[in-house]
C-alpha positions in Angstrom: 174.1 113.3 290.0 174.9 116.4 292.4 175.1 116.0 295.8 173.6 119.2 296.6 173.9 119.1 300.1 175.7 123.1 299.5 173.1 124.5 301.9 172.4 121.1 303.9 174.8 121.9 306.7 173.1 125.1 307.3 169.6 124.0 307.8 169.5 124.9 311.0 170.6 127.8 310.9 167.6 129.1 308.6 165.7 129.2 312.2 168.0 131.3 313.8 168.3 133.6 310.8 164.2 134.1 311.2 164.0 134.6 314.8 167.0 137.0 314.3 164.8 138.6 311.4 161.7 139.0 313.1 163.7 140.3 316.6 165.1 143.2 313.8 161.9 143.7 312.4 159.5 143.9 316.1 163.0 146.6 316.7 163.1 148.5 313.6 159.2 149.1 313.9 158.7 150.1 317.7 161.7 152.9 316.6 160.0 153.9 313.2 156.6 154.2 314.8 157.6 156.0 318.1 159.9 158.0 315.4 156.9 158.6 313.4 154.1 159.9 316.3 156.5 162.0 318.8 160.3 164.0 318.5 163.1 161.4 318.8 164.1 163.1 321.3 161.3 161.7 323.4 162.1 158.2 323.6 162.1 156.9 327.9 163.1 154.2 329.6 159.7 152.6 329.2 159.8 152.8 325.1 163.0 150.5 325.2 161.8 148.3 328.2 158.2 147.8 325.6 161.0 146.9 322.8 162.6 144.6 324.9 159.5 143.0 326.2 158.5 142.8 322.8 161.5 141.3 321.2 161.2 138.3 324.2 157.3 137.9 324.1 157.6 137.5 319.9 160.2 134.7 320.8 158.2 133.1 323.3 154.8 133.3 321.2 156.0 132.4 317.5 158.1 129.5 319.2 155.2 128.3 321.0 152.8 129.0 317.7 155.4 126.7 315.4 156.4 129.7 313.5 159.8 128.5 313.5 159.2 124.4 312.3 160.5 123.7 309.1 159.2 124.8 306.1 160.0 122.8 303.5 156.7 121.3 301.5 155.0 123.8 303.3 152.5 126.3 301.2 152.5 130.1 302.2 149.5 130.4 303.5 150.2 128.0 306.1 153.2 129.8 307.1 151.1 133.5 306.9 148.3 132.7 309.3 150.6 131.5 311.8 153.1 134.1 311.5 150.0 136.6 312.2 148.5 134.8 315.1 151.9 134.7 316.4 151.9 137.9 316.1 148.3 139.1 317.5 149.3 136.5 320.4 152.5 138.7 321.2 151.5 142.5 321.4 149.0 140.9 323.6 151.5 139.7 325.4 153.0 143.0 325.4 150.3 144.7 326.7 149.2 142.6 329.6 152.7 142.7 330.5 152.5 146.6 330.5 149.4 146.5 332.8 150.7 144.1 335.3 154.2 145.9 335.5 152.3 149.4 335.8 153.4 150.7 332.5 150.2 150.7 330.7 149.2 154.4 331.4 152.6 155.6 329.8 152.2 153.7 326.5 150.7 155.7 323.3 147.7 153.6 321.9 148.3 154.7 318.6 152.0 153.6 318.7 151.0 150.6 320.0 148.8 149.5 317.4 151.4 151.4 314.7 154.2 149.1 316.2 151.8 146.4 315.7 151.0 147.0 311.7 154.7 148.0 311.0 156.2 145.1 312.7 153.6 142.7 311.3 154.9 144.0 308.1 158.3 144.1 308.0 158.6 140.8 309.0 156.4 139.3 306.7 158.6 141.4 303.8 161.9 139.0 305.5 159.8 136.0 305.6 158.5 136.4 302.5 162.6 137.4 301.1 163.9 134.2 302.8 161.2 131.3 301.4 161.8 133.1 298.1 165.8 133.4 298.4 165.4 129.4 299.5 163.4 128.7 296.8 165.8 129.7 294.3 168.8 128.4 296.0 166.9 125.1 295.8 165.6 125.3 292.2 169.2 125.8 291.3 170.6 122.7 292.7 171.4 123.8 296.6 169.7 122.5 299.9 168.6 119.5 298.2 166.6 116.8 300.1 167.4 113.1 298.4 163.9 110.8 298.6 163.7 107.5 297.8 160.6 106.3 296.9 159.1 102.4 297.7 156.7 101.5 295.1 157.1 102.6 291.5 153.0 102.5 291.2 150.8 105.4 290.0 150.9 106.7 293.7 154.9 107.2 292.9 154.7 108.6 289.7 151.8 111.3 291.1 154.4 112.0 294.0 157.3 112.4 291.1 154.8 114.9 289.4 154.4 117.1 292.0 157.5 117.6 293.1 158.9 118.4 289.6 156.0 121.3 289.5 157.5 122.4 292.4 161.4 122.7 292.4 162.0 125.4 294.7 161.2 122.6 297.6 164.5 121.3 297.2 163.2 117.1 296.8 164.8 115.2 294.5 164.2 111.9 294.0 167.0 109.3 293.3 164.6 106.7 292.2 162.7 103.2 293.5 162.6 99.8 294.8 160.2 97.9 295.0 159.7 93.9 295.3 157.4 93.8 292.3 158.3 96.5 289.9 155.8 97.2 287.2 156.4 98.4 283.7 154.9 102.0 284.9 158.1 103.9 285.1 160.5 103.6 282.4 162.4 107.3 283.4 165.8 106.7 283.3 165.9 109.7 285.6 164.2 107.9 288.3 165.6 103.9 288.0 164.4 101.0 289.9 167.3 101.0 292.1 166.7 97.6 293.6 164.1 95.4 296.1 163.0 96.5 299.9 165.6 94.2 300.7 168.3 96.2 299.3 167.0 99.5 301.1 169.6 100.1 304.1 172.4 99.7 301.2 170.6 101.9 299.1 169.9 104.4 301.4 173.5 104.7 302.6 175.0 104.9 299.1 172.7 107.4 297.3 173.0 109.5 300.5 169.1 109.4 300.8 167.6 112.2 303.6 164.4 110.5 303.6 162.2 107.5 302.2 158.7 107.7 301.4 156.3 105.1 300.8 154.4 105.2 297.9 152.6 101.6 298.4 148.7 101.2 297.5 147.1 101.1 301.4 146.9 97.1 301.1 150.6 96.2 301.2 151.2 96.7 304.7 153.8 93.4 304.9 156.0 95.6 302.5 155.6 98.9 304.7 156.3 97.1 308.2 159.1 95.4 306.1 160.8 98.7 304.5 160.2 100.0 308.3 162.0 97.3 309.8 165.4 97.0 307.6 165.9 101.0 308.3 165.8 100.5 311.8 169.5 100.5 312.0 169.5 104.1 310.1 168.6 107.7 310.9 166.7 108.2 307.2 163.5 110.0 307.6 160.2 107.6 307.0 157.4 109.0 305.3 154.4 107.0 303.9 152.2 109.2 301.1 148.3 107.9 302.2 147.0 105.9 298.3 144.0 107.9 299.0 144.0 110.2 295.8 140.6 107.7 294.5 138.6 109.0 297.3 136.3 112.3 296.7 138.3 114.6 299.5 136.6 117.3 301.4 139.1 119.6 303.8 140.9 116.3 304.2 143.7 116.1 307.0 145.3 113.9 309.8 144.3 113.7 313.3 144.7 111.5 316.4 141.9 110.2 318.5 143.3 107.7 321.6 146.7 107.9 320.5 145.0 106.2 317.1 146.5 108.2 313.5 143.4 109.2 311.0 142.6 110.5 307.9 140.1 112.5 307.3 138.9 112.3 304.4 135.6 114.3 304.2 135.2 117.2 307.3 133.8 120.3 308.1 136.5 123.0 308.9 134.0 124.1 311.6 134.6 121.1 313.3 137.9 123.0 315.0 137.3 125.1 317.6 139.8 128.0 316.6 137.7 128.0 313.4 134.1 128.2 315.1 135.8 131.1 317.0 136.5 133.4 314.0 133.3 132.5 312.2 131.4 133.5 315.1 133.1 136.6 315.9 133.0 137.5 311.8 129.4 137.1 312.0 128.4 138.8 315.1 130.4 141.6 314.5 130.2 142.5 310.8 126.2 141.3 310.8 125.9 144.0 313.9 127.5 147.0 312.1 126.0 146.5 308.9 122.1 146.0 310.5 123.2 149.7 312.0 124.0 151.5 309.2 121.5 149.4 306.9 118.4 149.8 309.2 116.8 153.2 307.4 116.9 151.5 304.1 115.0 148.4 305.4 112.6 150.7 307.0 112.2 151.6 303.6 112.3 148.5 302.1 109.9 147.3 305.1 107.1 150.3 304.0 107.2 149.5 300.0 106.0 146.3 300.7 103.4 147.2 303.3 102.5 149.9 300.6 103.2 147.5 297.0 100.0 145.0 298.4 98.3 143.0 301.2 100.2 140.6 303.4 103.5 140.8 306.1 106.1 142.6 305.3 108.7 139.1 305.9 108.1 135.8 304.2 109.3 133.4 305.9 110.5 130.3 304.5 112.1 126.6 305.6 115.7 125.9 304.9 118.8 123.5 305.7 121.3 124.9 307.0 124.8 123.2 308.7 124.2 119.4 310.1 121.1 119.4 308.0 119.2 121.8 310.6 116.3 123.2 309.3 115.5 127.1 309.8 113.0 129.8 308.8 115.0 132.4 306.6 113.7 135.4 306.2 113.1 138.1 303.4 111.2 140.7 302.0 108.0 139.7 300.5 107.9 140.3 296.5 105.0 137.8 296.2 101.8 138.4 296.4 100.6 135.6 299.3 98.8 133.1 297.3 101.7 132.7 294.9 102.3 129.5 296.4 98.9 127.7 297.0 99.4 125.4 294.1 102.9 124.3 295.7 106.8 125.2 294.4 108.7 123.8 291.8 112.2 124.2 291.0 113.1 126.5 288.2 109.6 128.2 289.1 110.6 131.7 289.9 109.5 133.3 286.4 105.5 131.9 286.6 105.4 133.1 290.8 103.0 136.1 291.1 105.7 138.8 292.2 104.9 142.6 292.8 106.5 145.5 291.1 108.0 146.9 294.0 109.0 143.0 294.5 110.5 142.4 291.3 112.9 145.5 291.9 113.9 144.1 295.2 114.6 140.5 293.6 116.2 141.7 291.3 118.8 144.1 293.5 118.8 141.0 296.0 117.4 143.9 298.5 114.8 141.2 299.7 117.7 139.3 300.9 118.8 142.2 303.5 116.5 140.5 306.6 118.7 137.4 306.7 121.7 139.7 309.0 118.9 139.3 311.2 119.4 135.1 310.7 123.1 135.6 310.5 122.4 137.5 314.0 120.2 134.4 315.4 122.8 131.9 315.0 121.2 130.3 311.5 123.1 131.6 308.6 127.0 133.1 308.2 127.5 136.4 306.0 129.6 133.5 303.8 128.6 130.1 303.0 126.9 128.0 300.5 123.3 129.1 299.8 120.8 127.1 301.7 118.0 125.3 299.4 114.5 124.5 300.7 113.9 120.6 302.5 111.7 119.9 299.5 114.7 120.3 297.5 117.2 119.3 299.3 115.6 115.5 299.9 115.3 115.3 296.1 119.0 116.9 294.8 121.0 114.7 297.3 120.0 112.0 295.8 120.4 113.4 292.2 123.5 115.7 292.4 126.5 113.8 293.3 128.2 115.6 296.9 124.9 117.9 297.5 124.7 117.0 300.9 128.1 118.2 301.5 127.7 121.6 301.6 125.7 121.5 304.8 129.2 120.6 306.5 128.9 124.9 307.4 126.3 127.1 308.2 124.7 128.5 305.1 125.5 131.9 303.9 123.9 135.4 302.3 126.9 134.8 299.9 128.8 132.6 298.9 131.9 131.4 296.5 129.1 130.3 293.9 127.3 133.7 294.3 130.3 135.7 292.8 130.8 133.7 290.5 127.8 134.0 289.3 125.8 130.8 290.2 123.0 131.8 292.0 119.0 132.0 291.7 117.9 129.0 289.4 121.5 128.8 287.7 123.3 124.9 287.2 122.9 123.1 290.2 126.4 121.2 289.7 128.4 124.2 289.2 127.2 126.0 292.4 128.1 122.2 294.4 131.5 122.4 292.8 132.2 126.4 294.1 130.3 125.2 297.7 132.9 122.5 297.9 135.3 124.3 296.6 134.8 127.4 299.6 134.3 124.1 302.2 137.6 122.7 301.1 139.7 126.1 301.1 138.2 128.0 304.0 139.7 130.8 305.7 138.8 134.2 307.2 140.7 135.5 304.2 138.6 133.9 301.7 135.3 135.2 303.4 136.7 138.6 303.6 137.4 138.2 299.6 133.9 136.9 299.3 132.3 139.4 300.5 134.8 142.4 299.0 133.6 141.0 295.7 129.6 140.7 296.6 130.2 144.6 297.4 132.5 145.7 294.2 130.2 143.3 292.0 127.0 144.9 293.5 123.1 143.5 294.3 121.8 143.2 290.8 122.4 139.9 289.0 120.6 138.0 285.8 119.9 135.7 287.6 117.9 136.9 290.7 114.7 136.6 289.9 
């Protein structure tokens, strides 16, 4: 078997190659933009001093940030949202710098904020040419990490199918021990190399970088045990959590009192960065759009005064995040006795709905006064749709995870709503795309959201 330790040597050198890279790249733009809005024959002393500063205040914010740890096992996305904030973090860096040193009346704002895209940019073009120049280098056989796993269970054979999906990580796996080997792994690829006893020797003659412990979470004895014998070594230790039988929900690690824990179900709201954004998304984009969309609910607002008796909102109880109950408002397309005899699910088609309300049902129109919600603190633009409490006390004991998607605020859209669950639609599928936008959540995948509510326009089938 290949040693593959060709680019090993020069691990550490792949963080001096990026802060190089991103140095060039915060360079190359300040000249290109400064190129781009005025003669190059205009550049002063304060253009290169901003460059400088620049360069130093990237260094100091994507160290700080963690833009520079290690990214091997680690997904893209990861790596992209803290490359930007690293990034946000330094031009305002740069221009409180510029203020406090008295050069913030001589700096362009539009070269400022064109340095900012440009730099941004280029160095996530480098980035993106050095994790995919690693990855190939490691998918051939280079920069190889050597694991060896303890415990040749399921766990280990889920841990030996992941990393084969995923070559250009550079893991390979010289095989197990394990005290009690079972009949599970038969791979001549990845042999039962010996017991836990036999780990220190093992380690030292396969060359192994780290060891991982696959155990099930009962066998502790055998995890203090393997701990124990590599004292003497300088192998990386690694235990994979057995906890691929629980339902997971935006799972992840913490510490409380210096005590390590797994989440296994969370909100992502429950991180303050997080309820940040959110809020800012929703204050922001619900204010703009109530300002341009406020003449056509004026409209809206006078056909239902004019389409029959009654207010022009109906108000009506919902669950929202924590389980909080709130009055969401629409449009009224009923007429206001439709709901005397009491609601039912599935009812929509028998309720006594206007003309004028039928058209605004079905363009989801009536759903326009909930910015006003969003506005309140109630809803987000994005989030699962919230359900009535008469609904919601009977589903959460019906539909397996229902409860879960009050773990965020409800939404005026959602992951299930453009994909076309909505209205009276399969209750399980729309709890599979809530859980599924609770478990991936990101200002990214709201912005998608609601790009495709926008290209896939109001009307649906299924509003009714």
């Amino acid at each position: 078997m290949k040693s593959g330790r060709g680019l090993k040597e020069h691990s550490a050198s792949i963080g001096i190659t990026l802060r190089i890279l991103d140095a060039v790249g915060i360079i190359t733009a300040g000249f290109c933009s400064f190129y781009w809005f005025f003669d190059h024959n205009y550049f002063g002393g304060y253009f290169y001093n901003s460059v400088l500063v620049g360069v130093l205040m990237g260094q100091v914010a994507y160290s700080s940030l963690g833009a520079y740890q290690g990214w091997r096992g680690t997904n893209s996305t990861t790596e992209a949202s803290l490359v930007f904030w690293s990034h946000v973090v330094t031009f305002l860096l740069i221009i409180l710098s510029a203020y406090v040193t008295q050069y913030g009346d001589s700096l362009p704002r539009m070269w400022v904020f064109s340095w900012f895209v440009w730099s941004l940019m280029f160095i996530a073009i480098m980035r993106i040419s050095v994790r995919r120049t690693l990855g190939y280098w490691r998918a051939k056989g280079r920069n190889i990490r050597r694991i060896l796993l303890v415990g040749n269970g399921d766990l280990g054979l889920r841990v030996i199918d992941k990393l084969q999906q995923n070559p250009n990580l550079g893991l390979s796996v010289v095989g197990f021990i394990d005290d009690e080997p079972t009949s599970s792994v038969q791979n001549p690829e990845y042999p039962i190399l010996g017991s836990i006893d036999d780990v220190e020797k093992i380690v030292h003659e396969r060359g192994v970088d780290q060891v991982w412990i696959t155990l099930p979470l009962g066998e502790v004895q055998k995890m203090e045990k393997t701990q124990t014998l590599l004292a003497t070594t300088t192998v990386t230790i690694r235990i994979v959590p057995d906890i691929f039988g629980f339902q997971l929900l935006n799972h992840s690690i913490t510490e409380v009192a210096g005590l390590p824990l797994i989440n296994l179900s969370t909100s992502p709201m429950l991180e303050g960065k997080n309820r940040v954004l959110k809020w800012l998304e929703d204050k922001v984009l619900a204010s703009v759009i109530l300002l341009f969309i406020s003449p056509l609910m004026l409209m809206l607002a006078i056909g239902v005064k004019l389409s029959s008796k009654g207010p022009v909102f109906y108000r009506q109880e919902r669950v929202s995040w924590n389980s909080r109950s709130f009055n969401m408002l629409k449009f009224r397309s009923m007429e206001v006795d439709s709901e005397l005899d009491g609601v039912t699910w599935g009812g929509a088609e028998s309720m006594k709905v206007t003309r004028f309300g039928r058209f605004i049902r079905r363009t989801s129109l009536d759903e326009l006064p909930q910015f006003i919600n969003v506005l309140k603190g109630d809803m987000s633009i994005v989030g699962p749709r919230p359900e009535r409490t008469v609904f919601v006390e009977q589903f959460k004991y019906e539909i397996p995870l229902y409860m879960k998607k009050h773990m965020v605020k409800a939404g005026i859209t959602g992951w299930a709503q453009i994909n076309g669950w909505r209205g009276d639609s399969d209750l399980q599928q729309r709890i599979d795309c809530d859980l599924y936008y609770i478990e991936n959540w990101s200002i990214w995948l709201d912005l998608k959201i609601i790009v495709f509510t926008l290209l896939s326009g109001f009307s649906h089938k299924n509003a009714k």
